[in-house]
Each structure stands twice: as structure tokens, then as C-alpha cells.
N, CA, C and O of each residue as an XYZ file, in Angstrom:
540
protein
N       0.871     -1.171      0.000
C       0.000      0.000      0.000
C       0.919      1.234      0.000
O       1.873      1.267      0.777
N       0.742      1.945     -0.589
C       1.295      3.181     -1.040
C       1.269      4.522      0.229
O       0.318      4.943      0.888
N       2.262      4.806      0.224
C       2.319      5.381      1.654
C       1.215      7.130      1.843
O       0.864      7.714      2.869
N       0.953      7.498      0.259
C      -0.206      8.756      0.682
C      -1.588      7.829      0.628
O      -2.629      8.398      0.956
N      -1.633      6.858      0.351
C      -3.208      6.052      0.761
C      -3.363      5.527      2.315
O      -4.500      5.338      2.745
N      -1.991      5.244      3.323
C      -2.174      4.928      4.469
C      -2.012      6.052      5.258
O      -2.183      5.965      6.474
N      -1.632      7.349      4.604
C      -1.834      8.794      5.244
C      -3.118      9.194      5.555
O      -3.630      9.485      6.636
N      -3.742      9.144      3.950
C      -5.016      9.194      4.124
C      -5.904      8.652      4.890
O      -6.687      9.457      5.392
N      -6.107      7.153      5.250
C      -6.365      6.304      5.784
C      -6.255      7.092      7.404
O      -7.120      7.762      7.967
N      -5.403      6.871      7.698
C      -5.112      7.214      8.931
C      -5.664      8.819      9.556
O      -6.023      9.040     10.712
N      -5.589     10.027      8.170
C      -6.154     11.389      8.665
C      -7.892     10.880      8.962
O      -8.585     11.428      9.820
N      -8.314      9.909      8.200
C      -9.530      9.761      8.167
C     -10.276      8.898      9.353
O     -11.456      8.931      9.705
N      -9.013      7.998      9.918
C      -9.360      7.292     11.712
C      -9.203      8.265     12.289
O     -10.088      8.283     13.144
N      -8.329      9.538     12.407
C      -8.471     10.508     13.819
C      -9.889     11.407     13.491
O     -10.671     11.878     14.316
N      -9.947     11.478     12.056
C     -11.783     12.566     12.296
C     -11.967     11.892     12.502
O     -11.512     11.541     13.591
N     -12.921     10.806     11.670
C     -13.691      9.957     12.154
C     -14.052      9.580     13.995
O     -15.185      9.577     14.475
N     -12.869      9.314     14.699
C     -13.225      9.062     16.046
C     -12.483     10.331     16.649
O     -11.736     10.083     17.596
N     -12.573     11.558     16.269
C     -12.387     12.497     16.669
C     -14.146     13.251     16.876
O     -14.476     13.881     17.880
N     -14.932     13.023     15.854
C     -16.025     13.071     15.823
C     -17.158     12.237     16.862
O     -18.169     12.572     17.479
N     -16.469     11.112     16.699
C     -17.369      9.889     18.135
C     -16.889     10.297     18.748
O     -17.213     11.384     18.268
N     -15.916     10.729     20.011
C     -15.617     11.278     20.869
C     -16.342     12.961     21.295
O     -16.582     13.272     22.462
N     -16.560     13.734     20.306
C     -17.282     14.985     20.644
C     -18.590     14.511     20.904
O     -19.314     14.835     21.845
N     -18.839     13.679     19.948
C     -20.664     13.239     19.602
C     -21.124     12.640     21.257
O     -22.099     12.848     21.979
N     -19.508     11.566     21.435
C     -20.306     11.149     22.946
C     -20.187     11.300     24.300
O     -20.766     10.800     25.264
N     -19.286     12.123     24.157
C     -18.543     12.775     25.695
C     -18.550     13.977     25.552
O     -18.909     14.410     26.648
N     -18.342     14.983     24.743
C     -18.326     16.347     24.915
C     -19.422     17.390     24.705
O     -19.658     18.363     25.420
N     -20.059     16.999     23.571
C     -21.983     17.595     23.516
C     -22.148     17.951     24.587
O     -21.315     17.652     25.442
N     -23.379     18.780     24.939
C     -24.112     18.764     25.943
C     -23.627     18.892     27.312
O     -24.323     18.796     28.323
N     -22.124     19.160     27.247
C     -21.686     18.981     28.994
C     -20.929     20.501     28.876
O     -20.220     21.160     28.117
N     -21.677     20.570     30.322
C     -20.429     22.166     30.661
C     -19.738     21.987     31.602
O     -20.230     21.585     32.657
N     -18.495     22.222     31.478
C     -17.400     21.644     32.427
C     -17.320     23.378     33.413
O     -17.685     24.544     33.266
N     -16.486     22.390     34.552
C     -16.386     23.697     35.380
C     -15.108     24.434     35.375
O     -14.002     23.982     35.077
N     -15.448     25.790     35.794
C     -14.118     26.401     36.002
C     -12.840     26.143     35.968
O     -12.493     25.206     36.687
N     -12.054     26.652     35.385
C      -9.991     26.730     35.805
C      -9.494     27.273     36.538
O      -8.740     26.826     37.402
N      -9.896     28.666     36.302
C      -8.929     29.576     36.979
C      -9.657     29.834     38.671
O     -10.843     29.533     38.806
N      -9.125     30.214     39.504
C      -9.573     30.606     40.657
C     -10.466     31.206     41.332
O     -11.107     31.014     42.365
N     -10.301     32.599     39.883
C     -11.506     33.846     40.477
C     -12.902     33.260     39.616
O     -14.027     33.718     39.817
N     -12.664     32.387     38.829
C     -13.676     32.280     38.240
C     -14.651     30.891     39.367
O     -15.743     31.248     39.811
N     -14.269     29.787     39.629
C     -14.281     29.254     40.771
C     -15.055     29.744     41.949
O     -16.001     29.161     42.480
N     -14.649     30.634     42.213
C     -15.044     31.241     43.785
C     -16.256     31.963     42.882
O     -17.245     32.032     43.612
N     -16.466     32.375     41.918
C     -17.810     32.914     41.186
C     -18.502     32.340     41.113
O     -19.600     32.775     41.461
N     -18.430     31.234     40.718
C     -19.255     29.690     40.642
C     -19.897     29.130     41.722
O     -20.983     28.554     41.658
N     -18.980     29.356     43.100
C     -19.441     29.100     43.714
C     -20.652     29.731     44.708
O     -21.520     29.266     45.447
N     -20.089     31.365     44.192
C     -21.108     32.093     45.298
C     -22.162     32.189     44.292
O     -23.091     32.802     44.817
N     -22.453     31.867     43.081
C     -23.479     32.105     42.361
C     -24.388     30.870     42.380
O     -25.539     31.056     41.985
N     -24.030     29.585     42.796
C     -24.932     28.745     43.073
C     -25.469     28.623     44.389
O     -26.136     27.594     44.504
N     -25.420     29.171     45.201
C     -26.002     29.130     46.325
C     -26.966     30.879     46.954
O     -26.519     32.019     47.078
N     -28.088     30.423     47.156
C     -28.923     31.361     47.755
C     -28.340     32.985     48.648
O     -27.761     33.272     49.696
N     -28.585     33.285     48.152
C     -27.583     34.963     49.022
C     -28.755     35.482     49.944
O     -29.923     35.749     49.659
N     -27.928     35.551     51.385
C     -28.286     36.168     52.306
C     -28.175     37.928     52.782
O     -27.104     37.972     53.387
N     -28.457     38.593     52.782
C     -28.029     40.152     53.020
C     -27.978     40.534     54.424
O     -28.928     40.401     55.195
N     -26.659     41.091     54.783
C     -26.648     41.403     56.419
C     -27.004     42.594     56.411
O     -27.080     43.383     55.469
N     -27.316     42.772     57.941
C     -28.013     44.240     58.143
C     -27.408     45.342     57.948
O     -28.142     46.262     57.585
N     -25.609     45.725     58.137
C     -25.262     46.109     57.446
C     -25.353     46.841     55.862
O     -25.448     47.970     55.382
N     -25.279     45.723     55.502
C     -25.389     45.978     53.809
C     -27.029     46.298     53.265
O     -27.389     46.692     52.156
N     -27.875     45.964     54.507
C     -29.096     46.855     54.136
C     -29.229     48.125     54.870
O     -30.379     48.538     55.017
N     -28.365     48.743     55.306
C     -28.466     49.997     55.454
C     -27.291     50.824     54.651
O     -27.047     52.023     54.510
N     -26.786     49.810     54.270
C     -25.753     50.936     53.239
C     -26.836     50.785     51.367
O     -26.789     51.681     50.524
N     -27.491     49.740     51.226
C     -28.320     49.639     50.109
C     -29.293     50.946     50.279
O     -29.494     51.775     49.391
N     -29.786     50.963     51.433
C     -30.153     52.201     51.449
C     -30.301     53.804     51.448
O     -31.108     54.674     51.121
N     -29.232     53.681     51.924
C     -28.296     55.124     52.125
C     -27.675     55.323     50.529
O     -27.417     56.481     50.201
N     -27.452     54.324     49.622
C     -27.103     54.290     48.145
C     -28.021     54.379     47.568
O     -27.719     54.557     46.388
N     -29.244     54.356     47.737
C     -30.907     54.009     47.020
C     -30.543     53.177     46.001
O     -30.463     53.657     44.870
N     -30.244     51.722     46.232
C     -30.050     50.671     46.221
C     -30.912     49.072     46.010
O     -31.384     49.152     47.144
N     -31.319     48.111     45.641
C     -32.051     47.643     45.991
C     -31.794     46.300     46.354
O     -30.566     46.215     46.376
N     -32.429     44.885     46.736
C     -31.436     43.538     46.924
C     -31.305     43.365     45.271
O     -30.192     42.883     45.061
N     -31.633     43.462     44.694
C     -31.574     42.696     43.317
C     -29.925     43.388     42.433
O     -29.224     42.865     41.566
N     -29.837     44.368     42.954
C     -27.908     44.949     42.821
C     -27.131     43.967     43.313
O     -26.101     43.633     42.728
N     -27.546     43.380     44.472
C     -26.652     42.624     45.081
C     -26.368     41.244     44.096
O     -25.188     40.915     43.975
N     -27.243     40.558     43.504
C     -27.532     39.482     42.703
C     -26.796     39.791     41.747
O     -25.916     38.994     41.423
N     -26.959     41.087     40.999
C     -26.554     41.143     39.497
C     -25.174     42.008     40.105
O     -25.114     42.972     39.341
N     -24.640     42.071     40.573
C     -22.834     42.026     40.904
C     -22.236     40.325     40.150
O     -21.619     39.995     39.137
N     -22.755     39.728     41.142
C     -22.595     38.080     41.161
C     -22.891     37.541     39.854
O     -22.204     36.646     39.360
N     -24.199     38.214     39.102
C     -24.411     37.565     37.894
C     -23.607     38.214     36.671
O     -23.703     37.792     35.519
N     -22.812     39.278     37.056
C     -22.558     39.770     35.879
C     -21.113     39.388     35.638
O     -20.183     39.248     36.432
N     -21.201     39.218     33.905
C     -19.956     38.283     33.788
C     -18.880     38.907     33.561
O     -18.110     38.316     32.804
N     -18.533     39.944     33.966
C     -17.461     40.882     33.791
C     -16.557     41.233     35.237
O     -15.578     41.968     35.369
N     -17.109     40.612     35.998
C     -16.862     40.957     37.722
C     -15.997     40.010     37.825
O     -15.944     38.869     37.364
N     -15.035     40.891     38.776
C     -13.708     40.197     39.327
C     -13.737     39.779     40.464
O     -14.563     40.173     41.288
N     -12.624     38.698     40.763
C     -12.675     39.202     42.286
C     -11.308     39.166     43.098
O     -10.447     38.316     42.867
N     -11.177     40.125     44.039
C      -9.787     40.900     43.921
C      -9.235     40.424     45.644
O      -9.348     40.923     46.764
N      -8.560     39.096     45.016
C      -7.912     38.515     46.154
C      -6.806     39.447     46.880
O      -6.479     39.000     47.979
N      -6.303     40.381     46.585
C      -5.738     40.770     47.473
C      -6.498     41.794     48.238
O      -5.794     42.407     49.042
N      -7.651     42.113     48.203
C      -8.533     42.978     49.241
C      -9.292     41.731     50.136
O      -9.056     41.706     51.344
N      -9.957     40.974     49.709
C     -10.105     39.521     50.585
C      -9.579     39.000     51.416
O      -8.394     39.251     51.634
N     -10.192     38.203     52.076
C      -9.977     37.734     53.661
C      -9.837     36.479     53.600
O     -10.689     35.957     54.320
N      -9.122     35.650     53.051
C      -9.281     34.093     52.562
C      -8.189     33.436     53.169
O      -7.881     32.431     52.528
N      -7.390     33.657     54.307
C      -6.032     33.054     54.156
C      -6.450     32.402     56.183
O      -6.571     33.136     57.164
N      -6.519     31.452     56.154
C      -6.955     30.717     57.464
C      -8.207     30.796     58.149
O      -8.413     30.598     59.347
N      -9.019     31.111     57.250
C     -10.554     31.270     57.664
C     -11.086     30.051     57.716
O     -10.278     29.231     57.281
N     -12.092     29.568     58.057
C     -12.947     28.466     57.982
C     -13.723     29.353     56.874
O     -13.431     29.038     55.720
N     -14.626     30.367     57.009
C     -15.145     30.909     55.747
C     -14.986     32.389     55.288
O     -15.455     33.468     55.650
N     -14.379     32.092     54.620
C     -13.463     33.320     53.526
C     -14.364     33.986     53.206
O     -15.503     33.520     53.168
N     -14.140     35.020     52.950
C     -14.563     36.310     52.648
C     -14.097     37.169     51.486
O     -13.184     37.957     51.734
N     -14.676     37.126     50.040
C     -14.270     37.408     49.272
C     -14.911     39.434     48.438
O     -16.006     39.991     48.362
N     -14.195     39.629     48.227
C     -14.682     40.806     47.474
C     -14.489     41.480     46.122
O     -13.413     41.949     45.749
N     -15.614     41.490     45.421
C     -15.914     41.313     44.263
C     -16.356     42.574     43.506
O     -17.292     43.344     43.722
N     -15.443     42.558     42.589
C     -15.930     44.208     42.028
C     -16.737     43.885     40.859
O     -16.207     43.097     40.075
N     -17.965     44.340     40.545
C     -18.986     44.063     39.387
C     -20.029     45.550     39.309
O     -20.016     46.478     40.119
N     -20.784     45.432     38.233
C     -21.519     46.543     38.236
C     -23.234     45.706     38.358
O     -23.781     44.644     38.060
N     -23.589     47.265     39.118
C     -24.909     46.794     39.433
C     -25.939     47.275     38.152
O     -25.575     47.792     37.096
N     -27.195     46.978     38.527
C     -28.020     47.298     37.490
C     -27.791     48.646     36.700
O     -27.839     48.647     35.470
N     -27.596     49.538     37.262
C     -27.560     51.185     36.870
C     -26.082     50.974     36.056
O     -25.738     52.064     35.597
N     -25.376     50.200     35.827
C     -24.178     50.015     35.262
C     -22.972     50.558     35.748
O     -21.873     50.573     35.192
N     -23.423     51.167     37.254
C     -21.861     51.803     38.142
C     -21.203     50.189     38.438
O     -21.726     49.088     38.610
N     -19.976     50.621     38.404
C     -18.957     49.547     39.150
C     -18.693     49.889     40.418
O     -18.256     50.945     40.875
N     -19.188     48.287     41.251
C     -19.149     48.739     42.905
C     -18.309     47.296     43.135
O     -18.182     46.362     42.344
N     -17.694     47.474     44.724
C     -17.311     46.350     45.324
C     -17.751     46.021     46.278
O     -17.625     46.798     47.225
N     -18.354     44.947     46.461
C     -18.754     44.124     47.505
C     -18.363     42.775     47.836
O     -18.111     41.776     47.163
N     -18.394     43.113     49.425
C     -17.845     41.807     50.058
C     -18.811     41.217     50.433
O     -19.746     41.725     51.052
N     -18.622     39.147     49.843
C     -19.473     38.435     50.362
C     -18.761     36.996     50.862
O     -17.742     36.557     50.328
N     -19.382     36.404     51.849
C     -19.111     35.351     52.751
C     -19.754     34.204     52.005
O     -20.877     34.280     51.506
N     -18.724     32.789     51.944
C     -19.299     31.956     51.109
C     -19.479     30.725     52.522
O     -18.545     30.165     53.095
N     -20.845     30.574     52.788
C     -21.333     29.796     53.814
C     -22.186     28.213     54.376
O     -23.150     27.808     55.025
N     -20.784     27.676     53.419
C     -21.332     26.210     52.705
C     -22.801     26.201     51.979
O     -22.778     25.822     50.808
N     -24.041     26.559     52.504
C     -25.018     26.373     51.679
C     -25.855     27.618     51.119
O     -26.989     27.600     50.640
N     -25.062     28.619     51.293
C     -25.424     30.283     50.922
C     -24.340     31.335     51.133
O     -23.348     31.424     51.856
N     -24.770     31.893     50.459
C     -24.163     33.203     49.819
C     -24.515     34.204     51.182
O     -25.627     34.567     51.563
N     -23.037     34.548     51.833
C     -23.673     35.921     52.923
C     -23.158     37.366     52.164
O     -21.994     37.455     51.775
N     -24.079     38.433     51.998
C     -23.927     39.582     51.504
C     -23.231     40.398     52.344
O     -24.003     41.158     52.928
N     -22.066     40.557     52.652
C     -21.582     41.763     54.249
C     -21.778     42.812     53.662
O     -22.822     43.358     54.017
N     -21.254     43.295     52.963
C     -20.894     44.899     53.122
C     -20.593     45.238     51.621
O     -19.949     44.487     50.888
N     -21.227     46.678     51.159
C     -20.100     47.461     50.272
C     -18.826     47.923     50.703
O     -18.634     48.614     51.703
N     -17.857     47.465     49.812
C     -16.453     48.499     50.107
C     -15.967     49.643     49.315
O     -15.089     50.449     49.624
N     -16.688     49.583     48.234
C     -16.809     51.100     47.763
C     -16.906     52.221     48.231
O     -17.643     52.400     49.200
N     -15.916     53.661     47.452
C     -15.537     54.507     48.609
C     -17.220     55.107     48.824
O     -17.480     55.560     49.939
N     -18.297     55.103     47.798
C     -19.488     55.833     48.335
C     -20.349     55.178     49.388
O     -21.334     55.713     49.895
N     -19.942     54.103     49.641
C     -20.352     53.569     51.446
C     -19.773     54.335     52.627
O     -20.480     54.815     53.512
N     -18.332     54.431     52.587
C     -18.120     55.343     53.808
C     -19.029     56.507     54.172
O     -19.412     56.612     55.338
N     -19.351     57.279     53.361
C     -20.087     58.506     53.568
C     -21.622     58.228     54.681
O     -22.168     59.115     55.336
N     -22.137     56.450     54.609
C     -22.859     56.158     55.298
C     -22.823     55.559     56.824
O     -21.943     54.809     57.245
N     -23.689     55.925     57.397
C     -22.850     55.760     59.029
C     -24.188     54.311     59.009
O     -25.400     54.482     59.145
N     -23.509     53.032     58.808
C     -23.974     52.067     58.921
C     -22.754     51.299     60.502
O     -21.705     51.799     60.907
N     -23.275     50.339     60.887
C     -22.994     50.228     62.021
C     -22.582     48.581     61.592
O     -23.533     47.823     61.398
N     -21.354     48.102     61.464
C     -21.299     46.539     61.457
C     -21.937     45.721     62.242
O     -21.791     44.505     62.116
């Protein structure tokens, strides 16, 4: 056999089961995260978010509403900026996440990831200080 017919041959076994392999393992599946910050996104976005009292008096003092708090978390452009975070010997870390809320300002907020929910603490954005909220 002529060696460009067993070339051929052979380009035509890797599609071929290059194709059964997408068709039966890769379709339909969404794999999870790589990188880190994306990870810790994943995670606070599958679980239910709680809002501390705190952060409802600074939502307010911002005229604010809970649903800002959600779309930080949902929006896919939000970071989250481990070196302002609290993650280094905690039982539960404390991460803070810069995203924009509905009105399209970019804010940062810190939230607590609490095995089966999402805790909302606080804005750390500088237009929170101006509010005399009480931790």
C-alpha cells in the first residue's frame, strides 16, 4: 500500500473518532471552572444569598435595591480581587468582588461563602463610607 493512501487512511481514523468522541462525551456537557476567580464565582453564584443588616443599610443610604446585590454576582465581567479579601486561614473566607450593578456603576462588595449560601456583608466602595452604617 502506497504510503499517501495509508496517510489518508489514517487522517480519516483521527476525524472519524475524533467526531465519536465529541458526539459522545463532549456535547451537551459544561465543564467547570480553571482559573480561581472564576471558581469562587461559581461558587457564590450557586447558592442562595443572604443580606446582612449592614449591607441593608448601606443599600439604602445608596438608594439601592437587593436585586444589585444578585446582578454584581451575575454579571460576567466581575472580578474578584484577592488581594482585598480575607481568605487566608478562615474556615469561611470572605471574598470581594468588584462588578456593576443594574444602573451600570462599578461597585465592590464583600461576600461570605457559607457552605449552603451566599452571605452579603458589606459594600467596600468609597461611596459607602459617607454612610454611618454600624457593622
Amino acid at each position: 500500500m502506497p504510503f499517501a493512501r495509508r496517510l489518508a487512511l489514517f487522517i480519516f481514523g483521527i476525524l472519524l473518532g475524533s467526531v465519536f468522541v465529541y458526539a459522545i462525551l463532549i456535547r451537551g456537557r459544561s465543564f467547570p471552572a480553571w482559573l480561581p476567580s472564576d471558581r469562587v464565582m461559581e461558587a457564590l453564584r450557586e447558592n442562595p444569598i443572604q443580606i446582612s443588616a449592614r449591607l441593608r443599610c448601606e443599600l439604602e443610604c445608596l438608594k439601592l435595591e437587593n436585586q444589585d446585590v444578585a446582578s454584581i454576582l451575575a454579571d460576567e465581567e466581575a472580578d474578584v480581587l484577592f488581594e482585598e479579601s480575607d481568605i487566608r486561614g478562615k474556615e469561611k473566607p470572605e471574598y470581594v468582588i468588584e462588578g456593576k450593578v443594574r444602573s451600570g456603576k462599578k461597585m465592590k462588595m464583600k461576600f461570605r461563602s457559607e457552605g449552603l449560601s451566599t452571605r452579603a456583608i458589606a459594600i467596600t466602595s468609597p461611596e459607602a463610607s459617607s454612610c454611618n452604617c454600624k457593622p
